[in-house]
N, C-alpha and C positions, 0 to 999 in steps of 0.2 A: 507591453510595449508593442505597436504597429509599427511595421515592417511593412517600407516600398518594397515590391519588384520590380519595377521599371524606374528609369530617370523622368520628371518632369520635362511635359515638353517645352521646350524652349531653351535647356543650358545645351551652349556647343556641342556640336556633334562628337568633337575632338572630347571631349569631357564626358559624354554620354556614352561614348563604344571605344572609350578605354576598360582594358582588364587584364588582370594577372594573368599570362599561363603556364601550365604545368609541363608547357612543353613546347619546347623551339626547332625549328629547321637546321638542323646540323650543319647544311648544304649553303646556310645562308652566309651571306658576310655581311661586316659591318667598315663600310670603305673608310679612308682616311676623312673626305670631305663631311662622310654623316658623322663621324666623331666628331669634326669639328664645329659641325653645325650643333651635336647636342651638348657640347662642351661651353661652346657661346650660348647658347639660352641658358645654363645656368649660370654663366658669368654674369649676365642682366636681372640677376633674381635681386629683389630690394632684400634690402639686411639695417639692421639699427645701427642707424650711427655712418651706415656705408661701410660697417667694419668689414665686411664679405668672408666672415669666418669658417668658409667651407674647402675644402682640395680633394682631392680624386690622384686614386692610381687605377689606371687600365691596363686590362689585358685583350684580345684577341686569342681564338684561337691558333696554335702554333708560335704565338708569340713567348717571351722567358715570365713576363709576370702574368702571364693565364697561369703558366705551371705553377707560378708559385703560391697562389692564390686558391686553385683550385683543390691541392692537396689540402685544403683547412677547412673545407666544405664538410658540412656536417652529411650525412647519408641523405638525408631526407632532402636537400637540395642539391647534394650532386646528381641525384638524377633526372632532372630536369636541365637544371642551369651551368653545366659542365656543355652541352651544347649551344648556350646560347654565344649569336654572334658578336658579342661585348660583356665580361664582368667589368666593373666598377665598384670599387671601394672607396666608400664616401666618409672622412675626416672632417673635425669640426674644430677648430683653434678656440680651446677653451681657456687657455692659459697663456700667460706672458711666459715664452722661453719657460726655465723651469722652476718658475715664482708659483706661491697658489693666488696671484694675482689674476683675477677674471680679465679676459682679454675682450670678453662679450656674454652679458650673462643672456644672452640671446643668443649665443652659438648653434644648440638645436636647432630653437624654431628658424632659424637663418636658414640653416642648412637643409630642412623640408623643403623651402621654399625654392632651393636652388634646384633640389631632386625635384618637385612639382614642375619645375617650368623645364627641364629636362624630361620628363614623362610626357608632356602633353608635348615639345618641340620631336618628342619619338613618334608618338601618335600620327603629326602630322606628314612626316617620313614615313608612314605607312612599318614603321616597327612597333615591336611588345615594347612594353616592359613589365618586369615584377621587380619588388622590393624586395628584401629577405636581412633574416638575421642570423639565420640556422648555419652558424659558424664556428669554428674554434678562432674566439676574438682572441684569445693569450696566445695561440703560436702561430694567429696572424701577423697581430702585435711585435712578435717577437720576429716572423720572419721578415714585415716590412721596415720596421724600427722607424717609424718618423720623428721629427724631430720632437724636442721637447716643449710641450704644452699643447700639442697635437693629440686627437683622439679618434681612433679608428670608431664608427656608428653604425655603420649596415653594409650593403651591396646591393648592388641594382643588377638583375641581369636583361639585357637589349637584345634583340635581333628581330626574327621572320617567328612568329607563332605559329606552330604548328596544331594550335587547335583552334578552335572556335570557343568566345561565350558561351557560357552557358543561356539557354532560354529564356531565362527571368534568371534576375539577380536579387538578390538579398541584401538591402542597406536598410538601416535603421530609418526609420520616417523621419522628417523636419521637426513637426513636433516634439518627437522625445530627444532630438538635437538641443532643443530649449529648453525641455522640460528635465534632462536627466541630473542632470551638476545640481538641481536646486531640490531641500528638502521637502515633501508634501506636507500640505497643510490642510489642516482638518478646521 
């Protein structure tokens, strides 16, 4: 399998010098107006149906649901994403109330798309972001208790990056994007 290092030229800049980092500006904040500007891009994210099967709880630094959020952080991302200036815990309305009646069997992919157009409206705010999952999802679960047919999925952490890209980056080529889901033929 060949491996780009670099993005092709031509997709958005915003999409091209997006990247995860390992490490955020303590110092930075994340104000009420940028919440709400990355809160409205992903309210504009298409979903099947218009069902919009996604919800978010935030915290801020200093705020009661950073603390509470933050205690569920597995080691390996609290040290990084315990600074940054926004967690985000992203929910997906899989279920009617608490039937096992599908509410959206597109709930997931819904809810990427909300986190993607929130990534790249962070981007253009001149903030990170990183995705993560490296959580204790059962005494998050258990600390945030949403409602029923609601399902905690990841966290996003936001602010001021405190590093840089790496030089070249490592994504799969286009190619084996088309080529990989289908078996070889001889």
């Amino acid at each position: 399998m060949r491996r780009d290092l670099e993005p092709s030229g031509g997709i958005h800049p915003l999409l091209a010098g997006r990247f995860s980092p390992y490490r955020f500006d303590p110092t930075a904040t994340v104000d009420d107006h940028s919440l709400g500007l990355l809160l409205e891009a992903a309210r504009w994210a298409p979903s099947a149906g218009n069902s919009q099967p996604w919800g978010f709880l935030t915290g801020r630094p200093g705020e009661p649901d950073h603390e509470r959020v933050v205690r569920h952080l597995a080691p390996s991302s609290a040290r990084w994403a315990t600074n940054a200036g926004l967690l985000v815990v992203t929910l997906t309305r899989r279920r009617v109330d608490d039937s096992e009646l599908l509410y959206s069997e597109f709930a997931d992919y819904d809810l990427g798309q909300a986190i993607a157009h929130m990534t790249v409206q962070a981007e253009a705010m001149g903030l990170a972001s990183h995705q993560f999952r490296a959580f204790d999802l059962e005494g998050l679960t258990k600390e945030l208790s949403p409602n029923p047919g609601w399902e905690i999925v990841s966290m996003v952490a936001l602010g001021k990056a405190a590093d840089e890209p790496l030089e070249s980056r490592d994504r799969r080529s286009v190619a084996d994007l088309l080529a990989a889901p289908w078996a070889l033929s001889e």
